[in-house]
Each structure stands twice: as structure tokens, then as C-alpha cells.
C-alpha positions as CSV (number, residue, x, y, z in Angstrom):
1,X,-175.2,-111.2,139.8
2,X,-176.1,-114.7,138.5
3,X,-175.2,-113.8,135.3
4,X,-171.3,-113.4,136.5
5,X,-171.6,-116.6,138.3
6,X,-172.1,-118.8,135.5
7,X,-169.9,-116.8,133.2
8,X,-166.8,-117.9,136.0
9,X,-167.5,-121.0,136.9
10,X,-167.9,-124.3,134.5
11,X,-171.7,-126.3,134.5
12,X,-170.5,-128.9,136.3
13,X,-169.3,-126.6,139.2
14,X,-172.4,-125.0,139.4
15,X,-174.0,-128.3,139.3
16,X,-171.7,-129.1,142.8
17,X,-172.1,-125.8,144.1
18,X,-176.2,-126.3,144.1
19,X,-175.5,-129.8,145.7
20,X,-173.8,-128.5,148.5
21,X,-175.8,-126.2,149.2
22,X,-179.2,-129.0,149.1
23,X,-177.4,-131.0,151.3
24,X,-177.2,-128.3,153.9
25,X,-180.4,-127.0,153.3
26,X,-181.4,-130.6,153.8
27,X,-179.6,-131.0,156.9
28,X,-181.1,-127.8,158.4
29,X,-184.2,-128.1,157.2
30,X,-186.7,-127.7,160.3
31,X,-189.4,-129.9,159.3
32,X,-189.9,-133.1,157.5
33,X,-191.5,-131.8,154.6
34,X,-189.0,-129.4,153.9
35,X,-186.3,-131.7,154.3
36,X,-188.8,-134.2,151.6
37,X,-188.2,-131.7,149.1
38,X,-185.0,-130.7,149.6
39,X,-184.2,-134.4,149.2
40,X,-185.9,-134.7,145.7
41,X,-184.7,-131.4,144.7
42,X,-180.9,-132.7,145.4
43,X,-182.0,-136.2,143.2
44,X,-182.8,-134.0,141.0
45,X,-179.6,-132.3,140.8
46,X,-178.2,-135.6,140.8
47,X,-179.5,-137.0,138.2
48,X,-178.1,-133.6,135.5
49,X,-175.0,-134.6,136.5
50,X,-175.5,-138.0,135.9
51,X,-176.8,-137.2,132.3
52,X,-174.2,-134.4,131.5
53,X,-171.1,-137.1,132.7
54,X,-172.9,-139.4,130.4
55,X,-173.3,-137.2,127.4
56,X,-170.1,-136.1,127.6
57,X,-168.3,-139.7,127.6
58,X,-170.2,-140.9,124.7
């Protein structure tokens, strides 16, 4: 269960693991409005990564 899943892998996987899987829901998406949000979801996950790397450097 999900529970398992983030127990094994780190946040940052995770974080890559729900990328890759918006950039092919993204590139399958059937029609323009679900490919809209599947872009801004992904930004989305773009930018927790962007703030976690951050945090973590300071």
C-alpha cells in the first residue's frame, strides 16, 4: 500500500516517481484540457522539488 511506498523510497524519489508518471500522463492525455492540467499538476511537482533542493542546501 502507499504507506510501504514512502516508508522504501526517499522524498525526493517519490517526488521523481510522480514526475514521470505526469509526464506520461501528459503525453497520453487525450484531450487538451487534460493535458492543461497535467501540465500544471507536473509545475507543481516541480516546483517541491525546487523548494526541498533549496531548503536542504541552505
Amino acid at each position: 500500500d502507499a504507506l510501504n511506498l514512502v516508508k522504501k523510497y526517499s522524498y525526493k524519489e517519490l517526488m521523481y516517481l510522480t514526475q514521470g508518471l505526469l509526464f506520461w500522463l501528459e503525453d497520453n492525455a487525450k484531450n487538451v484540457r487534460d493535458k492543461n492540467t497535467f501540465t500544471v499538476a507536473k509545475r507543481q511537482v516541480e516546483i517541491v522539488i525546487d523548494r526541498k533542493e533549496r531548503e536542504k542546501n541552505k
